[in-house]
C-alpha positions in Angstrom: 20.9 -22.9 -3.3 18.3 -22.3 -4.9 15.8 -24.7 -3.0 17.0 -22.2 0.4 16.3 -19.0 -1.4 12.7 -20.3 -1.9 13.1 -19.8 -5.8 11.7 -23.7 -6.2 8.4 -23.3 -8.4 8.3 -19.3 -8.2 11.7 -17.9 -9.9 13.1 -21.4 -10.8 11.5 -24.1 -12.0 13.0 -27.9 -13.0 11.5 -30.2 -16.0 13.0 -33.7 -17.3 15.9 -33.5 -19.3 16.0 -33.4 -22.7 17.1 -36.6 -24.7 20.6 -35.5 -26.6 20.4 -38.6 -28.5 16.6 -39.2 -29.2 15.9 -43.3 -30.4 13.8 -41.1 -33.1 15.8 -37.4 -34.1 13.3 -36.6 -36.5 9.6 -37.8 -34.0 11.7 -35.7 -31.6 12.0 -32.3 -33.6 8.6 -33.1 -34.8 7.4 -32.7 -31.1 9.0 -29.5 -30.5 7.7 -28.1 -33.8 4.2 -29.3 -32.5 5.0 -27.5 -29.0 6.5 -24.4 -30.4 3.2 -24.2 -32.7 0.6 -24.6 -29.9 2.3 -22.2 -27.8 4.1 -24.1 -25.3 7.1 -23.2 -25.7 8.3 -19.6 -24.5 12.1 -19.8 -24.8 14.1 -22.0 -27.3 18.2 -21.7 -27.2 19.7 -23.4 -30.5 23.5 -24.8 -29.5 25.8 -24.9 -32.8 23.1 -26.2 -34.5 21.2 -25.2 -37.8 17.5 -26.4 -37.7 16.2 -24.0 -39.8 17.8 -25.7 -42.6 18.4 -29.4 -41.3 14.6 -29.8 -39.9 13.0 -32.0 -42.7 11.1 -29.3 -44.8 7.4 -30.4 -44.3 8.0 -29.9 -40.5 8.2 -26.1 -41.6 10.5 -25.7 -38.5 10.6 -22.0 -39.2 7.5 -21.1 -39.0 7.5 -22.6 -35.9 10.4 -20.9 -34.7 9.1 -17.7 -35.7 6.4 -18.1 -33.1 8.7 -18.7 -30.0 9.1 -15.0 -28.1 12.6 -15.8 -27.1 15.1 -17.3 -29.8 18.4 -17.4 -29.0 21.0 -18.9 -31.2 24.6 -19.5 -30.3 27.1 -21.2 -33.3 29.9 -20.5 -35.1 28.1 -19.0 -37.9 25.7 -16.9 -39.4 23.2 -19.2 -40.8 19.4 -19.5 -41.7 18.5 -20.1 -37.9 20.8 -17.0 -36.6 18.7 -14.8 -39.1 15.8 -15.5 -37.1 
């Protein structure tokens, strides 16, 4: 649908999916922090997860986070990375 509304590369655009079950979890996380921290990375959405608190501590996943203008967190509960 989208391809005949001419959204493709203007309103809509596709990228590889993301490994759910990365070989490495923690090179993996480690990536994203490096993206979120050079600016790559405009819109994060964190799925009934916590990485705030799970991220190994000298990724300093928060700070990270912190940098990203669109957070959006969706869990059961109100945890460290729902306060950001």
């Amino acid at each position: 649908m989208n391809e005949a509304l001419g959204n493709v590369g203007t309103t809509v655009s596709y990228m590889a999916p993301v490994t759910s079950s990365p070989a490495d979890g923690t090179a993996s996380v480690a990536e994203r922090v490096r993206d979120m921290n050079a600016g790559a990375v405009d819109v994060v959405l964190v799925l009934g997860a916590n990485p705030v608190f799970t991220a190994p501590a000298d990724l300093d996943f928060s700070a990270a986070f912190a940098k990203v203008a669109t957070r959006i967190h969706v869990g059961l509960y109100h945890d460290e990375t729902a306060d950001l």
